[in-house]
C-alpha positions as CSV (number, residue, x, y, z in Angstrom):
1,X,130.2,43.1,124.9
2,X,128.0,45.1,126.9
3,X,128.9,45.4,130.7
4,X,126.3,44.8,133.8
5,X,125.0,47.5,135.4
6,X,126.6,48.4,138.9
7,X,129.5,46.9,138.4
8,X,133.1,48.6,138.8
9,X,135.1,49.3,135.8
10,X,138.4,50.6,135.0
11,X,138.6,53.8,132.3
12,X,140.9,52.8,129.6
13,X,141.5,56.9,128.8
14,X,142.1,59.6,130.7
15,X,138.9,62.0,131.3
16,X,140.6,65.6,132.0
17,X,137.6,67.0,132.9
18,X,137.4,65.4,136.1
19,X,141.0,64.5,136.6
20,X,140.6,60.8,135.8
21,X,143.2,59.1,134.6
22,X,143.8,55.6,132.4
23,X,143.6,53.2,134.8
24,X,141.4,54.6,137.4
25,X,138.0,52.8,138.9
26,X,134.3,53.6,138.2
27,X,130.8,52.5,139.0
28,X,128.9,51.5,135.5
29,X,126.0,53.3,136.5
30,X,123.8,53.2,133.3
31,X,123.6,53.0,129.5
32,X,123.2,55.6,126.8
33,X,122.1,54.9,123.4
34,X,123.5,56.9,121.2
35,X,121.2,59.3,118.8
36,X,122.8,58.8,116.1
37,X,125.0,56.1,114.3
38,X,127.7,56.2,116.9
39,X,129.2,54.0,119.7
40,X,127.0,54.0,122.6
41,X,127.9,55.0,125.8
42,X,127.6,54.5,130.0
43,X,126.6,57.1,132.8
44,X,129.8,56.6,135.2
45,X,129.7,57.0,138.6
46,X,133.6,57.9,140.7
47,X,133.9,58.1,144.2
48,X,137.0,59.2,146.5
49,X,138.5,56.9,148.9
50,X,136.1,57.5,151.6
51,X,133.3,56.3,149.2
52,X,131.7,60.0,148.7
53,X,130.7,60.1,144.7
54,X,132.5,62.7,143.1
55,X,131.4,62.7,139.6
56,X,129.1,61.2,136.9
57,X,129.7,61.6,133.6
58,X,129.3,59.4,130.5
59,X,131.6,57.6,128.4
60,X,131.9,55.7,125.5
61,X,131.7,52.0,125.9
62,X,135.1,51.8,124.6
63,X,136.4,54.2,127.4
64,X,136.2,51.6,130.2
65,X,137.1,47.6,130.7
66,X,135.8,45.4,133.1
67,X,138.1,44.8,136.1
68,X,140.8,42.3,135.8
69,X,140.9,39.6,138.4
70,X,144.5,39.8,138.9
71,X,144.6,43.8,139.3
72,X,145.5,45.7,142.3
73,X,143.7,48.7,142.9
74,X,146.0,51.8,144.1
75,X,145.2,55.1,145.7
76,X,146.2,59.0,144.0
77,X,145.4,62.2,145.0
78,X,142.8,64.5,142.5
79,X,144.8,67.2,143.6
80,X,148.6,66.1,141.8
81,X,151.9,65.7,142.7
82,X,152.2,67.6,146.4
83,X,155.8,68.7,147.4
């Protein structure tokens, strides 16, 4: 099922590249056909806390679920564990 556009999503995989972890909230930004004979895809858009965007990056539409309505969201730091 294809998602709407603008809505937020939760990634269902890490994404190492940009620190992302399963679990963690995105803006479904666009769509990507893929050129070939694979899955398609969405343009992601992240943002910190504060609400500044701080990546975009696309994704497989298996890589992200639509949000649940009984999920909480929760706050972690890019950075890691700080001792």
């Amino acid at each position: 099922m294809k998602l709407e556009l603008y809505q937020y999503v939760a990634l269902c995989r890490d994404i190492p590249e940009h620190n992302l972890k399963r679990g963690d909230v995105a803006m479904l930004i666009d769509y990507v056909t893929h050129p070939g004979n694979e899955e398609d895809g969405y343009i992601l858009e992240v943002f910190n806390a504060a609400g500044d965007s701080i990546a975009v990056f696309a994704v497989p539409m298996s890589a992200v679920e639509k949000l649940a309505s009984d999920a909480v969201l929760a706050v972690r730091s890019l950075m890691g564990t700080v001792n």
